[in-house]
N, C-alpha and C positions, 0 to 999 in steps of 0.2 A: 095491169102490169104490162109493162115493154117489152116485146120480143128481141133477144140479139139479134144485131142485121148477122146477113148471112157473112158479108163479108170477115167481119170480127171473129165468128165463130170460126169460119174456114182458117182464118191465119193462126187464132190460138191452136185450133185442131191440129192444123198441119206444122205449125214449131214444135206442139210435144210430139208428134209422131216421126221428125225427123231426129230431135231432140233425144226419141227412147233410140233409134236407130245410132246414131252415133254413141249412147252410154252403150250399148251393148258392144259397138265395132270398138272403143275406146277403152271404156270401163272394164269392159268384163272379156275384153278380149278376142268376142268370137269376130271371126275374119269372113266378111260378108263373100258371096258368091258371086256372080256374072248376074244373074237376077233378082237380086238382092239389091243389088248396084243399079241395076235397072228400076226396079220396083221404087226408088225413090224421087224420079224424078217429076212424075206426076203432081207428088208432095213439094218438092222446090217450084213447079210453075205455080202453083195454086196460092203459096207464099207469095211470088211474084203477084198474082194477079190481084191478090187480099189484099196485100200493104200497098198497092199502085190503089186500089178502092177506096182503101179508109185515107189514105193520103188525097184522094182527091173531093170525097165526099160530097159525092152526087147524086142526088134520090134519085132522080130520075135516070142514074145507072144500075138503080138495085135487081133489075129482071136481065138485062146483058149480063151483068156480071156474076148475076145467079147460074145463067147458063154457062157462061164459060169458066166457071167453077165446077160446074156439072161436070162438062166435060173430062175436064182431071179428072174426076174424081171416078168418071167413068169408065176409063183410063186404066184407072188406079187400080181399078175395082175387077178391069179385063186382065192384066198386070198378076195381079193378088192371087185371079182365079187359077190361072195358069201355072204359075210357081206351086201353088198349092197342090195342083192336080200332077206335076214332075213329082213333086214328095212322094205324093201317093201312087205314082208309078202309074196312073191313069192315060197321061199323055208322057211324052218322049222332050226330053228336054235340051235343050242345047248342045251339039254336039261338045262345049267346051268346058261343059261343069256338068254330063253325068257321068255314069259308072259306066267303062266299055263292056263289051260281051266280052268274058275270057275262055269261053268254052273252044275245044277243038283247033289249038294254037299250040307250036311246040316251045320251048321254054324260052328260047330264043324271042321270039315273036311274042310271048308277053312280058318276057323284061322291058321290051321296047314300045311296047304297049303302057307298060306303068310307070316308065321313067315319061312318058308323056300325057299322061292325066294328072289332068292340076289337081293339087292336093284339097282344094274346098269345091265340093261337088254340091250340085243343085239340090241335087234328088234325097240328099239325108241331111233332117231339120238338123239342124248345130245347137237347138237349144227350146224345148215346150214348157208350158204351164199348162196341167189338164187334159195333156193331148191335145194341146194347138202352139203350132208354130209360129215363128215371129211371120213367115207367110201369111201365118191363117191369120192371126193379130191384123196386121195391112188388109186383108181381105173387109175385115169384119168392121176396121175404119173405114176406108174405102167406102164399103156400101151404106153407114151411116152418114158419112155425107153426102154422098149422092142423096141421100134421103131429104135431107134437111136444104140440099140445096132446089130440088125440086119444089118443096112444101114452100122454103123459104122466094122461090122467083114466082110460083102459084100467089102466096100472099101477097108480093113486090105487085104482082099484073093485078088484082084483087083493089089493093087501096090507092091505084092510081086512075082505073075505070071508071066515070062517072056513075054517081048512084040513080 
């Protein structure tokens, strides 16, 4: 039995993963955040770099192209961690999508405070299955490709090596 090249696999991967991204911003409405918006684009270069692969179909590109799928994905995967880690309040997140300190401000000074935080904040999932967010979701793709794409340039360097 045939292994998917890696390239095929990364571009199906990464059209449904942008694919559930926009049902969710489109479909169901929720309204992506500053990192949310960020967390995607790793997924668009990696479509770039999959459909330029299988459009060019070149064996002897299968370990480049493995790695620079890596990459994204590596990316992806740094991306993922971090948004994940703002949820969970573990790291501090963008000044422009978390929740300001409202403590020890007179009324005044957080009116002015809340008419200037954007209404979709980093730091509270908009939507779980399980107790995982569409964060932890990207995380959890993320490092499966990375995975595959490793195993899959390890095989690429593997049956081009003389025996």
């Amino acid at each position: 039995m045939r292994a998917i090249p890696v390239p095929a696999a990364a571009f199906i991967a990464s059209a449904l993963v942008i694919a559930g991204f926009l049902f969710f911003q489109y479909g169901d409405g929720l309204v992506p955040c500053e990192l949310c918006l960020l967390d995607r684009w790793p997924w668009y270069a990696a479509i770039g770099i999959s459909g330029l692969a299988l459009a060019l179909r070149r064996p002897e590109s299968a370990r480049p192209v493995a790695l620079l799928l890596g990459i994204c994905f590596l990316v992806s995967t740094g991306l993922g961690g971090y948004h994940v880690g703002v949820e969970q309040h573990i790291f501090a997140g963008p000044g422009a999508c978390t929740a300001p300190s409202l403590s020890g401000q007179s009324v005044e000074e957080l009116l002015q405070q809340l008419k200037a935080t954007p209404a979709i904040r980093c730091d509270v999932p908009q939507w779980t299955l399980f107790g995982v967010s569409l964060a932890g979701f990207d995380l959890l793709a993320s490092l499966l490709l990375l995975a595959l794409c490793l195993f899959g340039g390890r095989r690429a360097a593997l049956e081009r090596s003389p025996a």
